[in-house]
PyMOL Python script that loads the backbone (N, CA, C, O; Angstrom):
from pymol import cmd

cmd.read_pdbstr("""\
ATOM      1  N   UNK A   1      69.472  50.540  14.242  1.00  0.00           N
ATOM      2  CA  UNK A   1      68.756  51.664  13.668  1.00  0.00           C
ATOM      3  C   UNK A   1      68.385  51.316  12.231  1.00  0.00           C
ATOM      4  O   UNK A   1      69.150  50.559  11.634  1.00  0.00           O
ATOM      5  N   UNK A   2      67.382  51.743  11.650  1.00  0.00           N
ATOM      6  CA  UNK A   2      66.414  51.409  10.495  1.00  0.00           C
ATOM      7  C   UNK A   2      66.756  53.164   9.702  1.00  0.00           C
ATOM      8  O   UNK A   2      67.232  54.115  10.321  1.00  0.00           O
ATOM      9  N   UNK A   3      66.461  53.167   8.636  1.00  0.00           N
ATOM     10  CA  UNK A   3      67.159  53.827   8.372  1.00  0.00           C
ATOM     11  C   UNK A   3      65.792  53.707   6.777  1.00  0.00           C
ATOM     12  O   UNK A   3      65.651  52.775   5.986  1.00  0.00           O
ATOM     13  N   UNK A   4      64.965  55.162   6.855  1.00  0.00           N
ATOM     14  CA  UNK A   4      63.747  55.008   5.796  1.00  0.00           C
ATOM     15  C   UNK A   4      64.071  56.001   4.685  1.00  0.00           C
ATOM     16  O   UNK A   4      65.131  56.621   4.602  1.00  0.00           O
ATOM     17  N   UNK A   5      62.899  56.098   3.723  1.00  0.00           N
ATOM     18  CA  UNK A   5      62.996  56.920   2.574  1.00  0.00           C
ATOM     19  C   UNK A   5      61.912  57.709   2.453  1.00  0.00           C
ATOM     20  O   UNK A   5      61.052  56.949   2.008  1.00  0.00           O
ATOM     21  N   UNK A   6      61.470  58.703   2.573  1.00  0.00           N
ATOM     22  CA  UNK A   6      60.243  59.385   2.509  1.00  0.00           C
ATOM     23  C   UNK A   6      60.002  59.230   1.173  1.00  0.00           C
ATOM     24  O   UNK A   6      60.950  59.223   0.389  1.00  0.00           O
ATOM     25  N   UNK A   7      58.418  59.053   0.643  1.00  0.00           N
ATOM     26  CA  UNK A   7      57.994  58.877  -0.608  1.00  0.00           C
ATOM     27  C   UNK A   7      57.502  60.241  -0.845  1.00  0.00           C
ATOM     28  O   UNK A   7      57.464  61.066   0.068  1.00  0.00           O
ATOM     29  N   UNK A   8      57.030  60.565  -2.336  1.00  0.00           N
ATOM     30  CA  UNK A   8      56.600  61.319  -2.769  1.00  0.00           C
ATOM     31  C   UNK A   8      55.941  62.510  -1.941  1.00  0.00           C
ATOM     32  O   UNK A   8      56.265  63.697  -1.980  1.00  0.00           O
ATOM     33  N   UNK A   9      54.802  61.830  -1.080  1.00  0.00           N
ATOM     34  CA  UNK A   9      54.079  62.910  -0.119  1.00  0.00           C
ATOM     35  C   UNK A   9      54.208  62.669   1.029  1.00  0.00           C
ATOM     36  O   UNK A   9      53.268  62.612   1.821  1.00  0.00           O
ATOM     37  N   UNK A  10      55.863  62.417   1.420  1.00  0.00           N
ATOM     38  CA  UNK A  10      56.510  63.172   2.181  1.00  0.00           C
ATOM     39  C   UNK A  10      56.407  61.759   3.588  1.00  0.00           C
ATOM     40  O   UNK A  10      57.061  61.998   4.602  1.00  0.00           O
ATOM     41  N   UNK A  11      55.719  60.606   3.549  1.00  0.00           N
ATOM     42  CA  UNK A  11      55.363  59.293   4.038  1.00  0.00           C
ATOM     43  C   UNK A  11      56.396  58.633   4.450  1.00  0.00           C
ATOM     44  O   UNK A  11      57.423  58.798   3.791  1.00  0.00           O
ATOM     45  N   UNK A  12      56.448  57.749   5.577  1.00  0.00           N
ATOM     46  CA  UNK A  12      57.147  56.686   5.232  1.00  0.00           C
ATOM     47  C   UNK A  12      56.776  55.355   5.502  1.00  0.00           C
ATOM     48  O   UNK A  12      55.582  55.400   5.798  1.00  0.00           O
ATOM     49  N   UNK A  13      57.188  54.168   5.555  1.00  0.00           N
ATOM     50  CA  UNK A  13      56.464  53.231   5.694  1.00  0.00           C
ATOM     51  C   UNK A  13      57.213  52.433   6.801  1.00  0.00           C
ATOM     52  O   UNK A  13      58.367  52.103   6.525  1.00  0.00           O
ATOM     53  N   UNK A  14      56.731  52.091   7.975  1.00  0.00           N
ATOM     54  CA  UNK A  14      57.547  51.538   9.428  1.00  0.00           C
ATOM     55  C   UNK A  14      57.352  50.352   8.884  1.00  0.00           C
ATOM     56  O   UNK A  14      56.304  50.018   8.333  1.00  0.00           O
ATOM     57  N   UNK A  15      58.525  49.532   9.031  1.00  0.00           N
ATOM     58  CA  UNK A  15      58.709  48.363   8.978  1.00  0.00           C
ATOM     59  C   UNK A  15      57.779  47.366   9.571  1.00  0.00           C
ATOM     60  O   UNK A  15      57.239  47.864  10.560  1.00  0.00           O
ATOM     61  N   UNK A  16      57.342  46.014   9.320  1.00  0.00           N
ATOM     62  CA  UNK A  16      56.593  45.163   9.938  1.00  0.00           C
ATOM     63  C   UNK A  16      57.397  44.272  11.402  1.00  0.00           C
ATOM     64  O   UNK A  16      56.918  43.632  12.338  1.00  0.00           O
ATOM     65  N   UNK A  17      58.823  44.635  10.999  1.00  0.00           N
ATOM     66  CA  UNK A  17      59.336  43.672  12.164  1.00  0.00           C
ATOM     67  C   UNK A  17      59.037  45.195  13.164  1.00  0.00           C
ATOM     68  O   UNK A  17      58.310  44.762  14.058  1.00  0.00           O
ATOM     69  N   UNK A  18      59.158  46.096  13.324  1.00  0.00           N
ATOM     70  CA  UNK A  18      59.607  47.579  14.182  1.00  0.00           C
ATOM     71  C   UNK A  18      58.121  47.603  14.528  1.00  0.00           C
ATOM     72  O   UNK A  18      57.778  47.902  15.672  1.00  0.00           O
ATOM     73  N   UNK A  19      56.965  47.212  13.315  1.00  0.00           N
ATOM     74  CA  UNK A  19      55.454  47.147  13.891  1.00  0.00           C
ATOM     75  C   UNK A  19      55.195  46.171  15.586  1.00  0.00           C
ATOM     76  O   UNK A  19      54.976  46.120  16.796  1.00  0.00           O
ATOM     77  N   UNK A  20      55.428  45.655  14.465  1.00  0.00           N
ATOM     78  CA  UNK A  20      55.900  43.847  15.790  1.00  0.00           C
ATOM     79  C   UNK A  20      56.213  43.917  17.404  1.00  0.00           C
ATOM     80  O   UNK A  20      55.792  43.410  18.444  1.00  0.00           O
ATOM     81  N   UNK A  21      57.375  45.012  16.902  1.00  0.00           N
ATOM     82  CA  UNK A  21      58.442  44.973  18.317  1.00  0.00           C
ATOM     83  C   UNK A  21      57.163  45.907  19.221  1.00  0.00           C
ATOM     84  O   UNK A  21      56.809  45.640  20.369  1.00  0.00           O
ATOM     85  N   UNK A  22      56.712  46.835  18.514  1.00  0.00           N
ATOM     86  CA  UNK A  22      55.760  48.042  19.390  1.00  0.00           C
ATOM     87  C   UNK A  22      54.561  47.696  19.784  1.00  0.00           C
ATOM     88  O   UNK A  22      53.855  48.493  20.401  1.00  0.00           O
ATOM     89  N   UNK A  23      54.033  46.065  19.387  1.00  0.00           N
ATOM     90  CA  UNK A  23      52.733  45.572  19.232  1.00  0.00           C
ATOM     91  C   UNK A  23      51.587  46.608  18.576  1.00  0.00           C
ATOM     92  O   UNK A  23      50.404  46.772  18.870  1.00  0.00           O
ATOM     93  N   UNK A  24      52.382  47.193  17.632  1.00  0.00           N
ATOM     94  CA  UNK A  24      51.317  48.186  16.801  1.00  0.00           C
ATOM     95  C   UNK A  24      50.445  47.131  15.292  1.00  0.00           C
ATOM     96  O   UNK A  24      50.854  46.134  14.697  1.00  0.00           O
ATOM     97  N   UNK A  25      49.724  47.586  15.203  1.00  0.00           N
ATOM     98  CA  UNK A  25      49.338  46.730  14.112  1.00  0.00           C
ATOM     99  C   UNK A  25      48.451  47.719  12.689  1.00  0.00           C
ATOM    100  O   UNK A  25      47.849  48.719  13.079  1.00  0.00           O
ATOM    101  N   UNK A  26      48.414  47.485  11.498  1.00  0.00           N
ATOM    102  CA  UNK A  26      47.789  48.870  10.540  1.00  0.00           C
ATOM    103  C   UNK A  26      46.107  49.313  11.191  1.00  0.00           C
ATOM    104  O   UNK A  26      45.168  48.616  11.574  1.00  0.00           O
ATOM    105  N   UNK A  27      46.224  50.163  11.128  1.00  0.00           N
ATOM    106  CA  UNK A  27      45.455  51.466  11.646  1.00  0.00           C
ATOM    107  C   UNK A  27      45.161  52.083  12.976  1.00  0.00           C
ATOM    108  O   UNK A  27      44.334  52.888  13.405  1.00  0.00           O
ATOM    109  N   UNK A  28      46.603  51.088  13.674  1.00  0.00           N
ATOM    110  CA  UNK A  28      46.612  52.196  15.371  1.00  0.00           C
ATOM    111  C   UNK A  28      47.248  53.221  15.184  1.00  0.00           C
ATOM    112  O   UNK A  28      48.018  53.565  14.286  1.00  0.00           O
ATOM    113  N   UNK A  29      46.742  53.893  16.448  1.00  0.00           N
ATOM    114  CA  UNK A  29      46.895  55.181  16.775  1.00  0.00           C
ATOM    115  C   UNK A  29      47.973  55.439  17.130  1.00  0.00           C
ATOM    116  O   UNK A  29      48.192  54.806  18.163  1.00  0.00           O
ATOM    117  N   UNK A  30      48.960  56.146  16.794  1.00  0.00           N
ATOM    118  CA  UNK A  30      50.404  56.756  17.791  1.00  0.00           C
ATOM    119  C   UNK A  30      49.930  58.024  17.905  1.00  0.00           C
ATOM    120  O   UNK A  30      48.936  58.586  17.444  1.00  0.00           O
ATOM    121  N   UNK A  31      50.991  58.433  18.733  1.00  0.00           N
ATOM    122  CA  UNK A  31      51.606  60.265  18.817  1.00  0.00           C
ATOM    123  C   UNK A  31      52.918  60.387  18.207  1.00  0.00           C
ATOM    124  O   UNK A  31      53.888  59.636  18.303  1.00  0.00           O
ATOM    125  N   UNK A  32      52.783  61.393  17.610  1.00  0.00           N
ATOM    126  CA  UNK A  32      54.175  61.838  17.498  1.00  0.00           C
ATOM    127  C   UNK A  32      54.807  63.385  18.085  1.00  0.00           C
ATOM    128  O   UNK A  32      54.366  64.525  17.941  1.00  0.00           O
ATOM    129  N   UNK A  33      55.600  63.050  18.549  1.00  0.00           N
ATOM    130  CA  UNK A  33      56.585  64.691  18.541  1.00  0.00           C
ATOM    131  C   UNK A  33      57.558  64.785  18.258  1.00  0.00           C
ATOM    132  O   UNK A  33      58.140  63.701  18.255  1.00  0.00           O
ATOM    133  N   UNK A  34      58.232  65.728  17.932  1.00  0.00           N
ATOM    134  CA  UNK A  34      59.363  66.368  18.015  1.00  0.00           C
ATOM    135  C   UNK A  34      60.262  66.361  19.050  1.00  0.00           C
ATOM    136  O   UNK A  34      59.888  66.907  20.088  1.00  0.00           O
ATOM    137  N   UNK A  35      61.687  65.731  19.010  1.00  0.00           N
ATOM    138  CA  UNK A  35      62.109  65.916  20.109  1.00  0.00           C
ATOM    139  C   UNK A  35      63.828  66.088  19.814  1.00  0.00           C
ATOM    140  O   UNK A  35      64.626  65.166  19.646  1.00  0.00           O
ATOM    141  N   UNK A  36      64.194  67.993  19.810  1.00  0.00           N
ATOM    142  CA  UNK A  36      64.994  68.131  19.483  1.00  0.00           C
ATOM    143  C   UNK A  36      65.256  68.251  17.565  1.00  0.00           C
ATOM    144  O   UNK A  36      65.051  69.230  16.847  1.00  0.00           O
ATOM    145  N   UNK A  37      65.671  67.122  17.250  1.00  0.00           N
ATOM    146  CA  UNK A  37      65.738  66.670  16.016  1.00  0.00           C
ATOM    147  C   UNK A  37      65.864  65.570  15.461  1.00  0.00           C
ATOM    148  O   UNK A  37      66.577  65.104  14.573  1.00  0.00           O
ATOM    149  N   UNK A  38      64.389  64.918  16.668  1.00  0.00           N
ATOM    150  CA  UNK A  38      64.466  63.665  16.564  1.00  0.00           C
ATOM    151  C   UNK A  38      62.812  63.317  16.368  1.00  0.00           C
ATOM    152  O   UNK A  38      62.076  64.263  16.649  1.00  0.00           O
ATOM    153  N   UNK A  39      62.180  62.131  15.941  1.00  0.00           N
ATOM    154  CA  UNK A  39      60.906  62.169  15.131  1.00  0.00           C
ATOM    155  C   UNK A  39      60.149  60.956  16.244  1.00  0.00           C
ATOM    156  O   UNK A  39      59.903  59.763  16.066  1.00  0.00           O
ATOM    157  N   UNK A  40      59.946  61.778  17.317  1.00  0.00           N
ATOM    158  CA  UNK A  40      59.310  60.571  18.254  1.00  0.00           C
ATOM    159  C   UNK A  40      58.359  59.845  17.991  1.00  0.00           C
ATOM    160  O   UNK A  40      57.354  60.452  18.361  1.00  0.00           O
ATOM    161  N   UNK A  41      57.960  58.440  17.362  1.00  0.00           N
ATOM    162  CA  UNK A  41      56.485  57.641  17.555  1.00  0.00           C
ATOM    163  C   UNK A  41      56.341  56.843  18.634  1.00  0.00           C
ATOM    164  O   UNK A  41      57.313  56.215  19.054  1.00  0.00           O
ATOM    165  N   UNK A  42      54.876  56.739  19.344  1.00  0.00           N
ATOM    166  CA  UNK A  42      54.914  56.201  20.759  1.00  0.00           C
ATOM    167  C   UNK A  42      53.205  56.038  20.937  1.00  0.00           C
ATOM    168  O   UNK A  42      52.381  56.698  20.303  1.00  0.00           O
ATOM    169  N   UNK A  43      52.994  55.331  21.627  1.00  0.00           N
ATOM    170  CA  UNK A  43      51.458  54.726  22.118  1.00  0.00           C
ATOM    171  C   UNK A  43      51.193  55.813  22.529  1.00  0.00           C
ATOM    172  O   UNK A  43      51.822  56.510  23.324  1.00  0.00           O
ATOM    173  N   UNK A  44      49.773  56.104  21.743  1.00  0.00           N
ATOM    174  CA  UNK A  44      49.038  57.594  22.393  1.00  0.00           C
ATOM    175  C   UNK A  44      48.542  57.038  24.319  1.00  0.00           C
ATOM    176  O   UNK A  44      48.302  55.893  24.702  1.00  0.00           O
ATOM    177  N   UNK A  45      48.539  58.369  25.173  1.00  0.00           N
ATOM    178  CA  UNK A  45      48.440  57.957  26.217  1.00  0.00           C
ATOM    179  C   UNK A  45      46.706  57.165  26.474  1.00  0.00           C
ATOM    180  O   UNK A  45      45.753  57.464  25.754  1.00  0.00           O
ATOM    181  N   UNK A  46      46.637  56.411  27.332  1.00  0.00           N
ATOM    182  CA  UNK A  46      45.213  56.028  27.298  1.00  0.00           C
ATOM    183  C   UNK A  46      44.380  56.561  28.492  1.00  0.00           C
ATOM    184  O   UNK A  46      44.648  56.298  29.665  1.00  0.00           O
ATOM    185  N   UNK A  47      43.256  57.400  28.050  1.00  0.00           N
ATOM    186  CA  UNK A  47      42.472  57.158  29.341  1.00  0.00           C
ATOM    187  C   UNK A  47      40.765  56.505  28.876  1.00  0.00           C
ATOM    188  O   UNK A  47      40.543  56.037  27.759  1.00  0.00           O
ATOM    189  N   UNK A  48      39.848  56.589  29.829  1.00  0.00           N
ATOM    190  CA  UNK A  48      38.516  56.234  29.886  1.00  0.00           C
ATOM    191  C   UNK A  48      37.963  57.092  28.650  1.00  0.00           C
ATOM    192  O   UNK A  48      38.229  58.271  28.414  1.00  0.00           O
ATOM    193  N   UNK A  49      36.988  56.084  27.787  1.00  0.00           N
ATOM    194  CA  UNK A  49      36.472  56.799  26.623  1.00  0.00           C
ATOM    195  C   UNK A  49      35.620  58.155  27.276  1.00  0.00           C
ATOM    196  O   UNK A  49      35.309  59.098  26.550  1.00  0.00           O
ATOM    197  N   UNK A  50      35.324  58.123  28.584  1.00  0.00           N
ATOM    198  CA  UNK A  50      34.630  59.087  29.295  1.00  0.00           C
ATOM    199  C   UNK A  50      35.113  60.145  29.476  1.00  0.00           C
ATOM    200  O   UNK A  50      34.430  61.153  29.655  1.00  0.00           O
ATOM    201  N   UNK A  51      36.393  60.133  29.469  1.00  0.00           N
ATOM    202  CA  UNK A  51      37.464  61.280  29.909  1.00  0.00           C
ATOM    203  C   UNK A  51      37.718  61.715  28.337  1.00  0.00           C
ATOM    204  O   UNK A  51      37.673  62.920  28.088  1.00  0.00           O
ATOM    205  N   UNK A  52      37.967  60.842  27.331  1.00  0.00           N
ATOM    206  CA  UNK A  52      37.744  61.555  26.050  1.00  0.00           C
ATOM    207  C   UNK A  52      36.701  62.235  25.926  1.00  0.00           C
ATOM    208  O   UNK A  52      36.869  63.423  25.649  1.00  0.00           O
ATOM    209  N   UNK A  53      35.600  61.837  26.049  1.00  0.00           N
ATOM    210  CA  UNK A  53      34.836  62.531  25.715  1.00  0.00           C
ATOM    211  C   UNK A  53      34.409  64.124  26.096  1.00  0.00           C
ATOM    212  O   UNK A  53      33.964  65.011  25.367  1.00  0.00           O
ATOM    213  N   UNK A  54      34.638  64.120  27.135  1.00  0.00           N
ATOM    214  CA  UNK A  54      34.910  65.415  28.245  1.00  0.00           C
ATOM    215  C   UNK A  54      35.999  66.216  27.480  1.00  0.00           C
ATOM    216  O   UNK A  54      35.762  67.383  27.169  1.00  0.00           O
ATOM    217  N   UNK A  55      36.754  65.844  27.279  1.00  0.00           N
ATOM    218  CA  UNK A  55      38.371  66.576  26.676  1.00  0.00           C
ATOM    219  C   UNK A  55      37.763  66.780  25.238  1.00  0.00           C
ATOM    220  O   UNK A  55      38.582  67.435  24.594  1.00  0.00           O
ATOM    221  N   UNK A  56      37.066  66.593  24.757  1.00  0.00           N
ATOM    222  CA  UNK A  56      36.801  66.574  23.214  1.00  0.00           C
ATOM    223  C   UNK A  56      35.520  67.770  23.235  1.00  0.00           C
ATOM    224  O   UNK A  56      35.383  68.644  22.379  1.00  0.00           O
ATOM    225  N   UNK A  57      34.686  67.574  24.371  1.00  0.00           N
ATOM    226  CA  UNK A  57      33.561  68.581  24.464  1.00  0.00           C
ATOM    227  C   UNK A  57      33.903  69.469  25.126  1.00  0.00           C
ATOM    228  O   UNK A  57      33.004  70.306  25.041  1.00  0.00           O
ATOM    229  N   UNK A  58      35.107  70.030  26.116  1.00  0.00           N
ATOM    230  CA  UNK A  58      35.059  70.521  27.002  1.00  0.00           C
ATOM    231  C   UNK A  58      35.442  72.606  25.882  1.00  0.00           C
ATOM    232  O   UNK A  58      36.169  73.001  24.971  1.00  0.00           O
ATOM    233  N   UNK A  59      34.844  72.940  26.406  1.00  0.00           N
ATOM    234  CA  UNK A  59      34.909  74.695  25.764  1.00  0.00           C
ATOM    235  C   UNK A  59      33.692  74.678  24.795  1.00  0.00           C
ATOM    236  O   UNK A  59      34.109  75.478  23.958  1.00  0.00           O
ATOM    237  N   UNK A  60      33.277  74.549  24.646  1.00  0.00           N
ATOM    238  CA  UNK A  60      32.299  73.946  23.384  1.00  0.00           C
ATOM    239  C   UNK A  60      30.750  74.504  23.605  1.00  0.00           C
ATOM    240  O   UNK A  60      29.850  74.404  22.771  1.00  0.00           O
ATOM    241  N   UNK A  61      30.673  74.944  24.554  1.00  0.00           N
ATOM    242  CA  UNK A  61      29.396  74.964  25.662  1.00  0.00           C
ATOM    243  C   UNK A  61      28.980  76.713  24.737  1.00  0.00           C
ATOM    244  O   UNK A  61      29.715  77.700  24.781  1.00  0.00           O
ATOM    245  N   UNK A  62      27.780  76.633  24.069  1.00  0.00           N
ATOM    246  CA  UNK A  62      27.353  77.965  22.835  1.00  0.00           C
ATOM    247  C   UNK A  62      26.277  78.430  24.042  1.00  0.00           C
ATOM    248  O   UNK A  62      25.763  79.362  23.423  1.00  0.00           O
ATOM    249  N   UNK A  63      25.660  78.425  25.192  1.00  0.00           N
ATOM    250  CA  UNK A  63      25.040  78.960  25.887  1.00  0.00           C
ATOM    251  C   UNK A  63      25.578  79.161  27.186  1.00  0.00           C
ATOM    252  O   UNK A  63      26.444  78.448  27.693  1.00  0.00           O
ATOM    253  N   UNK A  64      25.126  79.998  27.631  1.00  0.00           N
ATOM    254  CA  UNK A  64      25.427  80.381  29.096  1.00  0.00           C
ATOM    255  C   UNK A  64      24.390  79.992  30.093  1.00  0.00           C
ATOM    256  O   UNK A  64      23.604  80.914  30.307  1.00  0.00           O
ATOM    257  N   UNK A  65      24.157  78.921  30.755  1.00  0.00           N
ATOM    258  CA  UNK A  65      23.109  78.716  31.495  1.00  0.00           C
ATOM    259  C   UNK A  65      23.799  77.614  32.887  1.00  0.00           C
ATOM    260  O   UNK A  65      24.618  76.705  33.015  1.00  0.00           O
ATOM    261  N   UNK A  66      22.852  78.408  33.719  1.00  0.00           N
ATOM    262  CA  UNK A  66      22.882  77.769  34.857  1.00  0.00           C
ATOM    263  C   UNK A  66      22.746  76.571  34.660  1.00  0.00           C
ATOM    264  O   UNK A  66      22.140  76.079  33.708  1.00  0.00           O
ATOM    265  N   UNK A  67      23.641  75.608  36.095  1.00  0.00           N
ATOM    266  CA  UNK A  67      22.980  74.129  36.068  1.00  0.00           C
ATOM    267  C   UNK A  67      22.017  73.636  36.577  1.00  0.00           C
ATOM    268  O   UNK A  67      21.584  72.490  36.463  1.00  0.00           O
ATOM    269  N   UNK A  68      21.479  74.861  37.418  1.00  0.00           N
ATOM    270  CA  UNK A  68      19.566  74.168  37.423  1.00  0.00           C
ATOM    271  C   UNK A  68      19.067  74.571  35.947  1.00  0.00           C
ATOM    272  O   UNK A  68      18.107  73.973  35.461  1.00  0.00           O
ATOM    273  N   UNK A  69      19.642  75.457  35.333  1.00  0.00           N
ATOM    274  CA  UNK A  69      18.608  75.171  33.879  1.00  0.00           C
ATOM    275  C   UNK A  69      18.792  73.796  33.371  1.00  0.00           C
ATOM    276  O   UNK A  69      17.948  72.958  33.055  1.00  0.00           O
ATOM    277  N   UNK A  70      20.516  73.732  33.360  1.00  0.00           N
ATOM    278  CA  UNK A  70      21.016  72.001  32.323  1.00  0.00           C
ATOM    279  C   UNK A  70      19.974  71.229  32.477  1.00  0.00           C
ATOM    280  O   UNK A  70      19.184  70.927  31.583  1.00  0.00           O
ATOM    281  N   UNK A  71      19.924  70.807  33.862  1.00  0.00           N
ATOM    282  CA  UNK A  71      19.313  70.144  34.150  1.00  0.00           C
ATOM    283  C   UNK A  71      17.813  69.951  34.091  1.00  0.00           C
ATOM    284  O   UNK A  71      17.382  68.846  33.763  1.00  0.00           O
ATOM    285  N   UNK A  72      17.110  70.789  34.339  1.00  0.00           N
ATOM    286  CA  UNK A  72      15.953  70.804  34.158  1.00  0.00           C
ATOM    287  C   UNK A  72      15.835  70.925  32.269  1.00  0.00           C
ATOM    288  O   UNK A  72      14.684  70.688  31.902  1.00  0.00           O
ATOM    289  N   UNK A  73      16.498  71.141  31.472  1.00  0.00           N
ATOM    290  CA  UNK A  73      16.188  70.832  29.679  1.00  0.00           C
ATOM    291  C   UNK A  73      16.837  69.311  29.796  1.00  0.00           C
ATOM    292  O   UNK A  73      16.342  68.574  28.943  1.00  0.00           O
ATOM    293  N   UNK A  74      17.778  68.680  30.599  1.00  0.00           N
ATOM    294  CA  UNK A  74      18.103  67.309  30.438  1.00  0.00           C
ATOM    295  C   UNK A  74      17.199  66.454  31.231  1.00  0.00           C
ATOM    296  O   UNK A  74      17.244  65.339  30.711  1.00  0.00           O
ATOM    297  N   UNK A  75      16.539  66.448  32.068  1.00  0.00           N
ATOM    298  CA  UNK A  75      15.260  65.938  32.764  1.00  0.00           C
ATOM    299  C   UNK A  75      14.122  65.683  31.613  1.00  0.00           C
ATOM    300  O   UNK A  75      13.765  66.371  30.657  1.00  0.00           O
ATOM    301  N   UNK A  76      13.580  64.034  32.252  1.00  0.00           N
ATOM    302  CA  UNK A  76      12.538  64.120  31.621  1.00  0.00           C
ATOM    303  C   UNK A  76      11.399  64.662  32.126  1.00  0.00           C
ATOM    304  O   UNK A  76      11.198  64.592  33.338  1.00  0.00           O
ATOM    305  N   UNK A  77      10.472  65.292  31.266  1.00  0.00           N
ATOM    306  CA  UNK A  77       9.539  66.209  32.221  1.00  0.00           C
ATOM    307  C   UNK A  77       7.960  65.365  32.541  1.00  0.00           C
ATOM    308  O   UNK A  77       6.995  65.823  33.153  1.00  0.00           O
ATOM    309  N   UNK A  78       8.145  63.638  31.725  1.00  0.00           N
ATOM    310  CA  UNK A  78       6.997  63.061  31.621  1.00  0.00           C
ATOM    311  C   UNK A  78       6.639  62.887  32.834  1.00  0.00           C
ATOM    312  O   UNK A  78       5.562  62.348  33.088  1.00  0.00           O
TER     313      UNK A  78
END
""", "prot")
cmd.dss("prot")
cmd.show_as("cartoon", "prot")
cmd.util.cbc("prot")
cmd.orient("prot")
């Protein structure tokens, strides 16, 4: 066990060997949670940038329209 110091704004800095062991490298992505009273970091889960994208747009939708309308404003009409 590693054993850190939170800095000023509240940070800490993961070790390079603990980087290593996780094959994380500076500016990947983790998750973190809470677990109990414990400070979980872990590989965010992965799916298809397609499925992000869906999950990122999904509720988002400012009109109410049928999908023969979608479609026919996403059609080209040339």
């Amino acid at each position: 066990m590693v054993t850190l110091h939170l800095d000023e704004q509240g940070q800490i800095t993961i070790p390079a060997e603990l980087l290593a062991q996780l094959g994380l490298s500076p500016g990947a992505e983790v998750q973190i949670q809470i677990v109990g009273k414990t400070l979980q970091v872990q590989h965010p889960q992965t799916s298809s940038k397609g499925t992000q994208l869906i999950a990122n747009l999904r509720g988002r939708a400012t009109a109410n329209l049928s999908a023969d309308e979608i479609l026919h404003l996403t059609r080209d009409n040339a």
